[in-house]
Structure formats: C-alpha cells, structure tokens
C-alpha atoms as one frame of an Amber mdcrd trajectory, in Angstrom:
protein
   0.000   0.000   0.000   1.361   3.423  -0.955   2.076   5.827   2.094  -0.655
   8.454   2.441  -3.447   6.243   1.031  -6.591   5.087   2.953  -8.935   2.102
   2.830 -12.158   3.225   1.926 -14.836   1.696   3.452 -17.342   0.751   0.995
 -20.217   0.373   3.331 -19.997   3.696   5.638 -19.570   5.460   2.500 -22.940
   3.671   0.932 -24.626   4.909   3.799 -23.336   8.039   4.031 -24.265   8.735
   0.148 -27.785   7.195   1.016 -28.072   9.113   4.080 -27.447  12.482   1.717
 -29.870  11.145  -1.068 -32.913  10.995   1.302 -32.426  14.140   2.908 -31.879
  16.123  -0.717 -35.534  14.197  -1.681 -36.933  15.406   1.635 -35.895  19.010
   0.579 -37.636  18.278  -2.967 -40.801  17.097  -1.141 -41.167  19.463   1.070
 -40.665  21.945  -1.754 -43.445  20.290  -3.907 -45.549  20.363  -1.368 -45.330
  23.839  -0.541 -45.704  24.351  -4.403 -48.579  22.757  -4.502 -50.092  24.082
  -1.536 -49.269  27.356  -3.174 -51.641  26.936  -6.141 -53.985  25.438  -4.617
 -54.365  28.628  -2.539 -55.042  31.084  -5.636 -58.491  31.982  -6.480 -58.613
  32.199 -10.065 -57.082  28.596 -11.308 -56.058  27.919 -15.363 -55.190  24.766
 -17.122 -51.633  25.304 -16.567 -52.050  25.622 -12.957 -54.236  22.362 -13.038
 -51.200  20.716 -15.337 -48.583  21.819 -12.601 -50.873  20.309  -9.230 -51.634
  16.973 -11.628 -47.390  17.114 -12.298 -46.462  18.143  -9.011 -48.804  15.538
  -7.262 -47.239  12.569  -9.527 -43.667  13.841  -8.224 -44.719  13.713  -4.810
 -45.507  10.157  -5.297 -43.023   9.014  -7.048 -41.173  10.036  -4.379 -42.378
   8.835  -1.832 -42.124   5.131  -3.628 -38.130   6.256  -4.212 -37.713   6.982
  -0.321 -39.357   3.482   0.614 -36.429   1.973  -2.283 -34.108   3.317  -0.577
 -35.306   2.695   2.720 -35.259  -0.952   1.497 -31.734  -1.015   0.314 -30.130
   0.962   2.981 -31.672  -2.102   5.439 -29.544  -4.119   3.896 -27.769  -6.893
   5.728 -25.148  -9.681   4.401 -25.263 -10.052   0.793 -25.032 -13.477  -1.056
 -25.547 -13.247  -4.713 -29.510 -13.719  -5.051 -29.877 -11.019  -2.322 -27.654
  -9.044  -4.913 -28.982  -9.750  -7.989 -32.675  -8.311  -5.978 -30.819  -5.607
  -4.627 -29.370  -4.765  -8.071 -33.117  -4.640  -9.668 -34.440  -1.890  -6.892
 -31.327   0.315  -6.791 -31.844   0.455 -10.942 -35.779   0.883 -10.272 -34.865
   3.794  -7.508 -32.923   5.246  -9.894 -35.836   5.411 -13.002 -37.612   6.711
 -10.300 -35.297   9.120  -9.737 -35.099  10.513 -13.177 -39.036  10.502 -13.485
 -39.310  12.800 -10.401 -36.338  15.100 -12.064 -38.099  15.160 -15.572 -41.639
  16.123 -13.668 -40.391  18.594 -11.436 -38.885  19.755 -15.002 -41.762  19.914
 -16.728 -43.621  21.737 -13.445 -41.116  24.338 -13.649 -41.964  25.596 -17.236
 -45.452  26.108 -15.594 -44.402  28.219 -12.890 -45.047  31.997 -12.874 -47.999
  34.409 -13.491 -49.795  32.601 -16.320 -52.720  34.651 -16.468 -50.289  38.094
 -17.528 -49.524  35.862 -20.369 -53.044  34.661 -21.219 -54.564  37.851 -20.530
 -55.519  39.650 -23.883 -55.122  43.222 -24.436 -58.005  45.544 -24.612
C-alpha cells in the first residue's frame, strides 16, 4: 500500500451517500408540497395551474415510492448473490424513479409563474 493512502470503506460510504440522497428528496418534497399548496391557494385557477398540481402531485408520489427503495436497500444486511442480484433490480428501479421525479419537477417548472399576464388579452 502506498504511504498516504486510505482504505475506503465501501459500506460507511454507501450509507453516508444514502443518508445524503434521502435528505436532498426530503428538501424536494417538502418543496413540492409547498408548491402545490401554493396553487392550490389562488383563487382564479387555469389549465396550466391544473397541469402543474396533476405534475407536481405525480412527483410527490413518485417520491415517496423512491424513499421506501431506498429505505429498502439501505436495510440491507449480508449479501449473497440472489440477495444481490434483488438488490441490483431496486437500486436500478430507484434510480428510473429518480429521473421521473427530475423530468416532472422539469416539466412543473416551465409552468411556474404568473400565467394569467400571459393569457390575458389586451383591450
């Protein structure tokens, strides 16, 4: 072993990532959920506002179902290789799962702003 170097370990650092992971999504939830909470509170209510509490309530779910993956893989004890091979199919699921929630809170963000000063015809 070279002098300076350090053995990683693999596991503490897993957890530490996970640990990291699941409080960034409980930032995003919390932030959809004051989002939506936010449009649900306006009086006059387009499409677009409809789109973004339809997009915005998919998200939430989605992440919720990505917090109880990763609940399930951080409980992780010894592995032998069928455990892995199940393991392998929910991290790859949690991370679909992952990209869905990005790609919707994508799509919700195009919709946010003052719609109506856009709509709103002159005259």
């Amino acid at each position: 072993m070279m002098a300076g170097t350090e053995l990683v370990d693999m596991n503490n650092f897993a957890a530490k990532k996970t640990a990291m992971s699941g409080a960034l999504g409980f930032g995003l939830l919390c932030s959809n959920t004051d989002q939506i909470r936010h449009v649900l509170l306006l009086e006059n209510k387009s499409d677009v506002d409809y789109a973004r509490i339809v997009l915005l309530s998919l998200s939430l779910f989605l992440q919720v179902v990505t917090m109880c993956l990763l609940t399930l893989l951080g409980a992780s004890g010894k592995m032998n290789k069928k455990r892995k091979n199940k393991q392998d199919k929910l991290n790859n699921t949690a991370m679909v799962l992952s990209f869905l929630v990005t790609v919707l809170n994508l799509i919700a963000s195009v919709f946010n702003g003052n719609v109506t000063a856009l709509t709103k015809k002159d005259g």
